[in-house]
C-alpha positions in Angstrom: 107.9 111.0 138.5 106.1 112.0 135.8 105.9 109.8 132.6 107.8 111.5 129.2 105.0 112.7 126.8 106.1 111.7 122.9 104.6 113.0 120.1 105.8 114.3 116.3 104.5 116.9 114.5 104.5 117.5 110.6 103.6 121.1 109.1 101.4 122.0 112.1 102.2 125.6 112.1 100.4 127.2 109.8 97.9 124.2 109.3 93.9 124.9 108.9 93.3 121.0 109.0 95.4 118.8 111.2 95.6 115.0 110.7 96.1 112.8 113.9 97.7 109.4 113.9 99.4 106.5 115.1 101.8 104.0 114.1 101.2 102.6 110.2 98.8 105.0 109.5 101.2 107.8 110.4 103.2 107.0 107.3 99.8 107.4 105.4 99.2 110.4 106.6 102.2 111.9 106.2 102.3 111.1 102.9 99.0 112.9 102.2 100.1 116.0 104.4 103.4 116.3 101.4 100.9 115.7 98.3 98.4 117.8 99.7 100.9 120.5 100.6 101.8 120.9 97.2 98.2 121.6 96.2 98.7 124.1 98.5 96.6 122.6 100.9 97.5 123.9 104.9 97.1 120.4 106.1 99.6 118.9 108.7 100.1 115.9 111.0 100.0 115.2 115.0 102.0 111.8 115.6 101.5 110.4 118.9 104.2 108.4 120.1 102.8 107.5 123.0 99.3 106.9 124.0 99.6 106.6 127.8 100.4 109.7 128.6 98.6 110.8 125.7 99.8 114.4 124.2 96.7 116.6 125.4 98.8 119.4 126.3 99.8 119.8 122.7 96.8 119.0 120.7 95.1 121.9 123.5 97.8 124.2 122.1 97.1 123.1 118.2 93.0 123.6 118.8 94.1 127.0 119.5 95.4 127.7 116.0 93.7 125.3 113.5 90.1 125.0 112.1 89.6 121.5 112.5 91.2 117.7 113.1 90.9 114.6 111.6 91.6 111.4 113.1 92.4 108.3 111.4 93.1 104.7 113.3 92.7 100.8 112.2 90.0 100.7 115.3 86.6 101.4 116.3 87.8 104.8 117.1 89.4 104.3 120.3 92.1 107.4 120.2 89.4 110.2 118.6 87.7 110.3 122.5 91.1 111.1 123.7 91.5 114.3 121.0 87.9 115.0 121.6 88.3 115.7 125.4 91.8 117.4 124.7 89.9 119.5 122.2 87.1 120.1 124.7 84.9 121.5 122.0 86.9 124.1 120.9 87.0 122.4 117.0 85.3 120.1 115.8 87.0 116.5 115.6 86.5 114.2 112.4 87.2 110.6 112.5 87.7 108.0 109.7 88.5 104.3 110.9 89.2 100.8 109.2 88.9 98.0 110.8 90.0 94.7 110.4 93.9 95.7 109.7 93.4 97.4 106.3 95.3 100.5 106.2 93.4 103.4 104.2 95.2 104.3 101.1 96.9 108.2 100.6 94.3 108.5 98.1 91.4 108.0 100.8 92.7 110.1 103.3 93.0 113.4 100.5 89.5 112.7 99.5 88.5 112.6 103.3 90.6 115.7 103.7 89.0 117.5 100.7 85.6 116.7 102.3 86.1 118.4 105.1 87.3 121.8 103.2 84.2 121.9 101.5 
């Protein structure tokens, strides 16, 4: 029996960047996809809900149609191998990590963003 795959997506489909994350920092990031949206920014958001299986089918599909990804975690960068080898090249993958349980601000994570559309 195969185990159920969970994931969320936020304004993926027409997205040139899209931002992947878990957990706290998925509220974070969602909140920058809406601020950025209303710059007119074609950002969006890839929520895994689960991690084991891990949604490689669907970030595969997304690499197909975007320009880039950024992945944000409180770790060492744990989860951006996982999009990496979903990716498999095909885009490049950013990452941006805290450690030590401090959650990057909405503020950070549009800067980031803004980085990478330069």
């Amino acid at each position: 029996m195969q185990k159920e795959v969970r994931y969320e997506d936020y304004f993926v489909d027409d997205a040139d960047i899209v931002l992947v994350g878990y957990g706290v920092v998925s509220r974070v990031l969602q909140s920058a996809v809406d601020e950025l949206r209303t710059e007119g920014v074609k950002v969006g958001m890839l929520r895994p809900i689960t991690l084991f299986p891990f949604p490689t089918t669907r970030i595969q599909e997304l690499a197909e149609s975007v320009d880039k990804f950024l992945v944000v975690e409180l770790s060492n960068g744990q989860m951006v191998d996982d999009v990496r080898l979903a990716v498999n090249g095909a885009k490049p993958v950013h990452f941006y990590g805290r450690m030590g349980g401090v959650v990057p601000s909405t503020e950070e994570i549009i800067e980031q963003v803004r980085k990478l559309e330069a």
